[in-house]
N, C-alpha and C positions, 0 to 999 in steps of 0.2 A: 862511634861514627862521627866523624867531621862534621859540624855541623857547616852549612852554606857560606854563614854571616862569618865564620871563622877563617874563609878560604882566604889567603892575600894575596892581592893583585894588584898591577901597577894602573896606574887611571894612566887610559890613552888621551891623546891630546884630543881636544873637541868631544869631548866624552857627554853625553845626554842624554838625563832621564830617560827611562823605557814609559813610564808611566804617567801621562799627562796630567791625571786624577792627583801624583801627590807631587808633582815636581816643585808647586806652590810651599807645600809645605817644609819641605827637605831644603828648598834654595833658602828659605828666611832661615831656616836653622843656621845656614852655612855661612850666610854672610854674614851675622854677628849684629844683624840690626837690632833683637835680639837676645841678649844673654842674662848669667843669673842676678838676683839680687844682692847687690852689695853695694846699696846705695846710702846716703846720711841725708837725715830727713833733718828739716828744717822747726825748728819750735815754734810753733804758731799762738800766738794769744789770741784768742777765739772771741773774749772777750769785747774787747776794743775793733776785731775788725766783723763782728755782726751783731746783728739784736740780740735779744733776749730769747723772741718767740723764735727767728732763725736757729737758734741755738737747741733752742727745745725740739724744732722738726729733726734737727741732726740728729737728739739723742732719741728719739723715738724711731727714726731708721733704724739706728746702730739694734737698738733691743729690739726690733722688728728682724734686721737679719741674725741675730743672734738666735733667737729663738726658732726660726725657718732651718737656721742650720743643726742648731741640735735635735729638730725634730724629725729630721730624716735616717730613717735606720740607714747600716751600712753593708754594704755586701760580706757574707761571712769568710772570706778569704782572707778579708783583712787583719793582719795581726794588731790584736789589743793594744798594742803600744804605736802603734803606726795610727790607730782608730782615734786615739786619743788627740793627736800629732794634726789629725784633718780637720778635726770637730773645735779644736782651738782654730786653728786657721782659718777654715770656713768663717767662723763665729766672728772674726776679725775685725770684718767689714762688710755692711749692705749688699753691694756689688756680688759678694761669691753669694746671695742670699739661693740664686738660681744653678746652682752648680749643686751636681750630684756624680759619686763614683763611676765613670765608665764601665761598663762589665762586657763580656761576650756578645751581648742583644747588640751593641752600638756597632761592633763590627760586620761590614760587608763581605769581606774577603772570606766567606767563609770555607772553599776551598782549601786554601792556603790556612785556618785557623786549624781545620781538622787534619791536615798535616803535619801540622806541626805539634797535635797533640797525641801522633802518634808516635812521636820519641819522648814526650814529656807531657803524660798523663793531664798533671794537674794543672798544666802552664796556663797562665793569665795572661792577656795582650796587654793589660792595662794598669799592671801592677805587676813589683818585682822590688824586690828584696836584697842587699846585699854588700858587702865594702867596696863599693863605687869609687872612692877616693885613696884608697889603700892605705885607711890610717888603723887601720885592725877595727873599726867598728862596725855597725851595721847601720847602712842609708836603705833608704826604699824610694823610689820613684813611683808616680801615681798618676793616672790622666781623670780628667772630671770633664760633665757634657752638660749643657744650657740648651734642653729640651725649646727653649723659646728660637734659636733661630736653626734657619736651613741649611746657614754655610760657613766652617772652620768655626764649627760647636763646641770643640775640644779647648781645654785649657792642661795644660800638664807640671809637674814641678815636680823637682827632686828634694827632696830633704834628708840632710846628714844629721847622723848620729855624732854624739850623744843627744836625746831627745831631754831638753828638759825648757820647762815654761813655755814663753809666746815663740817657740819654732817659727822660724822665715827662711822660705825654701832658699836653696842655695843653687837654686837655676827656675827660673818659669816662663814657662812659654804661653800669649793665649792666641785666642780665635785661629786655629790648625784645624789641619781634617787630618786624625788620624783612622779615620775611619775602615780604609786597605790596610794598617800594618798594628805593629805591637812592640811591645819591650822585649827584651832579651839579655841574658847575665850568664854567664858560663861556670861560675864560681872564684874563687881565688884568683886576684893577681889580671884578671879579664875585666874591659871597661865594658860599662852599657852601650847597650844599641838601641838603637830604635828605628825600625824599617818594614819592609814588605818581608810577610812569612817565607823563607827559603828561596832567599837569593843575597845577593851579595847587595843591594838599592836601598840602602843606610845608612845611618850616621851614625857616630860614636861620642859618647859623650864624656872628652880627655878631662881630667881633673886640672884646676889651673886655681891655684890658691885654694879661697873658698869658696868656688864656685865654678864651672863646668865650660870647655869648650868646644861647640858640635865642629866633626870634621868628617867628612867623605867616606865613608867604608873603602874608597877606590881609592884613596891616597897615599902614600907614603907617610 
């Protein structure tokens, strides 16, 4: 059966959101304000531009979120090598100290969640698996949620295989509300989604180098 997000349509001119709830978050995907990591960091001598004891609050953050991040288990869904992939990253830096796996609980839409696991049992909203980029390996996309605030809690990111060392996602998005929708992969040769369960009101997420470009489900 066809799924929805598969159907192709032409976007009518003046075409707009159905849903107020995520228009926020699908319009920053789109406009590219936005996109993945593929940035050159600049080398800092840490030395010469702070103190000593500055220096020292730094590293007692860093080993402060490092340890916050390994001590949270992970949802069993997650493939062991993907597990690995998060708990480096998280560990990374202070900042993701408060970031933990999205799972089912975080979604509202539950409606539209239980339907859609009535074609695909074991589906995740918020994890998904698969060659995103179509270089024969396997990527996985991931979303994470910051319990501390109210609104666009979600941070998400792709990361491409091959997995080895400090992985840096090769798209991340934060403060979104995915809270109405989920991921979606069809298998071979099909890019990611991510939108509202069984409808066409998503984005795709085109491969563009190394790293990812959101574009309209409605579009050409």
């Amino acid at each position: 059966m066809r799924h929805p997000w598969e159907t192709k349509h032409q976007s009518p001119r003046g075409y707009k959101f159905q849903d107020a709830e995520l228009e926020p978050t699908l319009r920053r995907l789109l406009s590219g304000s936005i996109g993945g990591l593929d940035r050159k960091y600049k080398s800092l001598n840490l030395f010469s531009s702070i103190s000593r004891g500055a220096l020292a609050m730094v590293l007692l953050c860093v080993v402060a979120g490092t340890i916050a991040a390994q001590g949270k288990e992970l949802p069993s869904f997650i493939q062991p090598a993907h597990g690995e992939v998060i708990e480096r990253w998280l560990a990374q830096s202070p900042r993701r100290a408060n970031l933990r796996v999205a799972t089912d609980r975080d979604c509202r839409n539950k409606e539209g969640l239980a339907a859609e696991r009535k074609e695909r049992r074991n589906y995740q909203p918020y994890y998904a698996a698969g060659d995103f980029n179509h270089d024969g390996r396997e990527d996985f996309a991931v979303a994470f949620v910051d319990d501390r605030k109210r609104r666009y809690k979600f941070t998400f990111a792709i990361f491409n295989g091959p997995f080895r060392g400090a992985s840096v996602p090769a798209y991340l998005n934060q403060d979104s509300d995915l809270s109405m929708m989920g991921f979606s992969w069809h298998g071979r040769g099909d890019d990611l989604l991510l939108g509202e369960f069984q409808s066409d009101f998503c984005v795709i997420f085109k491969p563009r180098g190394k790293t990812y470009r959101a574009q309209d489900c409605l579009s050409d």
